[in-house]
C-alpha positions in Angstrom: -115.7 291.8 -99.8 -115.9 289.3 -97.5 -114.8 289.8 -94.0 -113.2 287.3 -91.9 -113.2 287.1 -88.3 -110.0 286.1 -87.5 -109.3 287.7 -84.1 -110.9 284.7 -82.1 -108.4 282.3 -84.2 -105.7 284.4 -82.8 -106.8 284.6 -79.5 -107.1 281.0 -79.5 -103.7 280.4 -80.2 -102.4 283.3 -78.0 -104.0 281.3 -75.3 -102.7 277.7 -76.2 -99.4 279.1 -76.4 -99.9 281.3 -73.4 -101.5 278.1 -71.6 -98.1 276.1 -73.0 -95.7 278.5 -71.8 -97.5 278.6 -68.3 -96.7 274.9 -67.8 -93.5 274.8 -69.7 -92.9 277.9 -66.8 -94.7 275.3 -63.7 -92.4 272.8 -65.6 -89.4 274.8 -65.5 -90.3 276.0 -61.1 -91.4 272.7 -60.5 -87.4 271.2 -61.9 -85.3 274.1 -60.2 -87.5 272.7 -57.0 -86.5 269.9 -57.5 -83.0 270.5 -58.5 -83.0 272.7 -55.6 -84.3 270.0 -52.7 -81.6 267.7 -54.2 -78.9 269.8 -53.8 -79.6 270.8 -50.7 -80.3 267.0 -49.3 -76.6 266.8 -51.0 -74.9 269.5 -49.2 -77.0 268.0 -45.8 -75.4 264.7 -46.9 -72.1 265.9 -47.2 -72.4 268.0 -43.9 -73.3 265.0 -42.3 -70.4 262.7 -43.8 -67.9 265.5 -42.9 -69.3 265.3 -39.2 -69.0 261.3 -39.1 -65.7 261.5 -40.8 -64.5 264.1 -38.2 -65.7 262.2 -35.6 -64.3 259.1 -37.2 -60.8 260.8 -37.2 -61.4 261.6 -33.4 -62.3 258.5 -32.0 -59.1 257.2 -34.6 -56.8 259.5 -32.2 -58.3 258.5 -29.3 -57.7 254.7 -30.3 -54.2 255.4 -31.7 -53.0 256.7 -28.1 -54.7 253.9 -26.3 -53.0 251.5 -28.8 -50.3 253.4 -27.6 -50.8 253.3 -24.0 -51.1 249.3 -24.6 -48.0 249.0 -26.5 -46.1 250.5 -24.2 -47.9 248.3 -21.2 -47.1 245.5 -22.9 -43.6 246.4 -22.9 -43.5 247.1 -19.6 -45.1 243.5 -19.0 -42.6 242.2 -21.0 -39.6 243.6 -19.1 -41.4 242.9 -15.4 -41.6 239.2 -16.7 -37.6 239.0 -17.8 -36.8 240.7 -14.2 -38.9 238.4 -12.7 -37.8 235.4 -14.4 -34.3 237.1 -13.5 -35.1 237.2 -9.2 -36.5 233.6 -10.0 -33.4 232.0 -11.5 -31.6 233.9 -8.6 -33.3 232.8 -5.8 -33.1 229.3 -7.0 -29.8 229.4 -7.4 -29.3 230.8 -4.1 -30.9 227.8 -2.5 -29.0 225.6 -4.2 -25.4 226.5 -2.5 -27.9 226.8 0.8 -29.9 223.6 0.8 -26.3 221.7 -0.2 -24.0 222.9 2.4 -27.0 222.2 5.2 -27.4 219.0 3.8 -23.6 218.3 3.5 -23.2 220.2 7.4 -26.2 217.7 8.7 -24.7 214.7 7.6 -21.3 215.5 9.4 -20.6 212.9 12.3 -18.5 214.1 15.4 -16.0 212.4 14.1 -15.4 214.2 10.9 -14.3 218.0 10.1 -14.0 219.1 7.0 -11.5 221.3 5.2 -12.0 222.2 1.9 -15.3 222.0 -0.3 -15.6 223.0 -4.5 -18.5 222.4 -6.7 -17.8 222.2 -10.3 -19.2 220.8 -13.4 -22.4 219.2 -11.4 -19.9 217.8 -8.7 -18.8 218.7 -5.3 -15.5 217.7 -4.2 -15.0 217.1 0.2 -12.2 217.3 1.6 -11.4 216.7 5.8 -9.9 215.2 8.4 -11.6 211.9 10.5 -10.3 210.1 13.6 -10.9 206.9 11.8 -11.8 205.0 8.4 -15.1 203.6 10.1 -16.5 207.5 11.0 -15.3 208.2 6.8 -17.4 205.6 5.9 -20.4 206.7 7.8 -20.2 209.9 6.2 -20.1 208.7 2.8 -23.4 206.3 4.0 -25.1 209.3 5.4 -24.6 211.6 2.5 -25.5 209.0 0.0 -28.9 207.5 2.2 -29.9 210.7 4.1 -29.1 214.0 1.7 -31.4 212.5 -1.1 -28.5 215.7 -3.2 -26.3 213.1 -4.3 -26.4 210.1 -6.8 -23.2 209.5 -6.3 -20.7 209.3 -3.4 -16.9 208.0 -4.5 -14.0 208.0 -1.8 -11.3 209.8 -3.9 -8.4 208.8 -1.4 -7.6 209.0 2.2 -4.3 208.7 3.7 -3.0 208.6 7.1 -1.7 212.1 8.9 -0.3 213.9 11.7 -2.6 217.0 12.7 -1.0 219.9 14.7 -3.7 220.8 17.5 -2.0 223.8 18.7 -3.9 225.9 16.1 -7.5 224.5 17.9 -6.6 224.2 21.2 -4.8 227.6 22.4 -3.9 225.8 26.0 -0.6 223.7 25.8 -1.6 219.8 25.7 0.9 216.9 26.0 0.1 215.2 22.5 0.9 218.1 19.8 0.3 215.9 17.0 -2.7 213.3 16.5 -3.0 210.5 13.9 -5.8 211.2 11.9 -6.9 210.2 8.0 -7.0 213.3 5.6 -9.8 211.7 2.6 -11.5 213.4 -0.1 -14.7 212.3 -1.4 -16.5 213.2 -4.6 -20.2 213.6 -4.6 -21.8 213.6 -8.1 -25.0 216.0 -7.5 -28.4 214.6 -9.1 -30.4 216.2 -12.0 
């Protein structure tokens, strides 16, 4: 009989497989490594995305009450501006009635008083009492050249009257009654 030796055959492959299951094992550690350092550069990933997104949402809060804070300056601004453009419209027309009767009052010759003035519809309306046509005239003249107000200054009427003095003068006088002319003049203002 003839003997074989087969042990070293055997060992042979023990060892290749042996050798093949040591680097399907290195394989195997070497993967879950790697599997392992990935996952864990994902969770850093995500920690660090959750940080920027909570800081994100933050800085989002802190911009939403500063957009806030500006929309409600701005509507502050926006009322200050309508209750200044209010006190402006006022004060002008407060130094309209002011600057017309001065002009009106400065023009007034001695010989002239009025009694009655309206302003309507871009137009004022005089009404007094003169000594004589001449000092009437002047008026109208003065008004028309001097006030730089008017564009236009029209004699309405004037008629001749008797004015009682007693109401001015509270001492007795001879004459009660003086012939004067009662007129009315219409002045059209400019603009």
């Amino acid at each position: 009989m003839i003997k074989i030796n087969l042990l070293p055959h055997a060992t042979r492959k023990k060892a290749a497989v042996s050798r093949q299951m040591q680097l399907i094992g290195l394989g195997a550690v070497l993967a879950v490594g790697i599997l392992l350092s990935l996952w864990w550069m994902m969770v850093s990933d995500t920690r660090e995305l959750r940080f920027r997104v909570q800081q994100t949402q933050q800085e989002l809060a802190r911009y939403e009450e500063v957009a806030k804070k500006v929309a409600q300056f701005e509507a502050d601004k926006k009322r200050l501006e309508e209750k200044v453009k209010t006190i402006d419209r006022l004060i002008a027309a407060q130094t309209g009635p002011v600057r017309l009767m001065d002009q009106i009052s400065r023009q007034l010759p001695t010989e002239v008083w009025l009694t009655g003035l309206r302003e309507a519809g871009g137009r004022v309306v005089l009404q007094g009492h003169a000594f004589t046509d001449y000092a009437i005239a002047e008026y109208m003249t003065r008004l028309h050249r001097n006030a730089g107000l008017f564009s236009e200054v029209e004699l309405t009427f004037t008629e001749r009257t008797e004015v009682d003095l007693e109401p001015i003068f509270t001492e007795r006088t001879a004459v009660q009654k003086v012939p004067m002319k009662r007129f009315e003049l219409t002045l059209k203002l400019k603009g």
